[in-house]
C-alpha positions in Angstrom: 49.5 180.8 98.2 48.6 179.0 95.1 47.9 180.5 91.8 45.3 178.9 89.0 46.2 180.1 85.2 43.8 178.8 82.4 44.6 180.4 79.2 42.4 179.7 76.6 44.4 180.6 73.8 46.3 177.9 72.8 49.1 180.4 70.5 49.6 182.1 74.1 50.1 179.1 75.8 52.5 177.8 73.5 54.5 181.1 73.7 54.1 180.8 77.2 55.8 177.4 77.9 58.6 178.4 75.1 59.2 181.0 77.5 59.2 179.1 80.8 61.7 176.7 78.9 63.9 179.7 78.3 64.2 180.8 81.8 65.0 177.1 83.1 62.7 177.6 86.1 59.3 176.4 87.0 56.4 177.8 85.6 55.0 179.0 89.4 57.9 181.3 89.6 57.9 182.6 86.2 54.3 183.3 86.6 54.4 184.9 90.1 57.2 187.0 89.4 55.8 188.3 86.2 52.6 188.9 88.2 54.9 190.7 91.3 56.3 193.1 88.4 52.3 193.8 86.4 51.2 194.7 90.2 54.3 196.4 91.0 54.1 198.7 87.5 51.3 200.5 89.7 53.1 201.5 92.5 55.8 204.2 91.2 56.6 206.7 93.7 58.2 209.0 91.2 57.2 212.4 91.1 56.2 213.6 87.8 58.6 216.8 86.8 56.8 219.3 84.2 58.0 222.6 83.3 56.3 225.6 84.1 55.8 227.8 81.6 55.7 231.7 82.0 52.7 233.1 80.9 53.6 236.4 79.9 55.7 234.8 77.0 53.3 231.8 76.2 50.2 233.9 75.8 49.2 235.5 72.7 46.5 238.1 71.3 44.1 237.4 69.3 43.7 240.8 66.7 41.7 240.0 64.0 43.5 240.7 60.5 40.3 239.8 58.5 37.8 243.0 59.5 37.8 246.1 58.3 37.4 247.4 62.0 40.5 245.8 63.6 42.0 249.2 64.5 38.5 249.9 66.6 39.0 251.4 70.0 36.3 248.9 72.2 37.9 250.3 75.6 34.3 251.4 76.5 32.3 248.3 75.2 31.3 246.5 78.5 29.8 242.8 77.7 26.7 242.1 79.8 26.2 245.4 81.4 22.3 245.3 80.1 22.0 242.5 83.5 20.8 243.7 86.2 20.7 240.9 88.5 23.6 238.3 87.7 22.0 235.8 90.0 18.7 235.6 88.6 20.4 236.1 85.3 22.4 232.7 86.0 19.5 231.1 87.4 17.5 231.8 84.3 20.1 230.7 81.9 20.7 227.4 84.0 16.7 226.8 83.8 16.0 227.2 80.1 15.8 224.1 77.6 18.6 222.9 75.9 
């Protein structure tokens, strides 16, 4: 295997060699093991832990403090009970002009 490097910065470069000077190994082997880690950064098999969080004591209710008609018993207000035919309804929403 052979590996070609051309770094056009020449601040990089310099940083580079400093570095290879540092490890007291050849620049082919400082290069290819950095490059085994970069690839190898891709490849964790570590399962990601989250906690699940329990809904009845992470949700809240929204009550309005602002209106006058908070206290306003809406128990029999059904939302888009004037539709008659939800399919044609969605079709006709999906069809209009944005």
């Amino acid at each position: 295997m052979s590996l070609i490097l051309k770094i056009d910065n020449p601040e990089i470069e310099k940083r580079l060699e400093h570095f290879v000077r540092q490890q007291k190994q050849d620049i082919e082997v400082v290069t290819l093991e950095a490059l085994k880690k970069f690839l190898n950064a891709f490849q964790s098999t570590q399962p990601l832990y989250y906690e699940k969080k329990d809904p009845a004591k992470h949700s809240h209710t929204y009550i309005p403090t602002d209106v006058d008609d908070a206290d306003e018993n809406l128990a029999d207000v059904r939302p888009y009970s004037h539709i008659q035919n939800s399919a044609k309804y969605v079709h006709d929403l999906r069809r209009q002009t944005r």
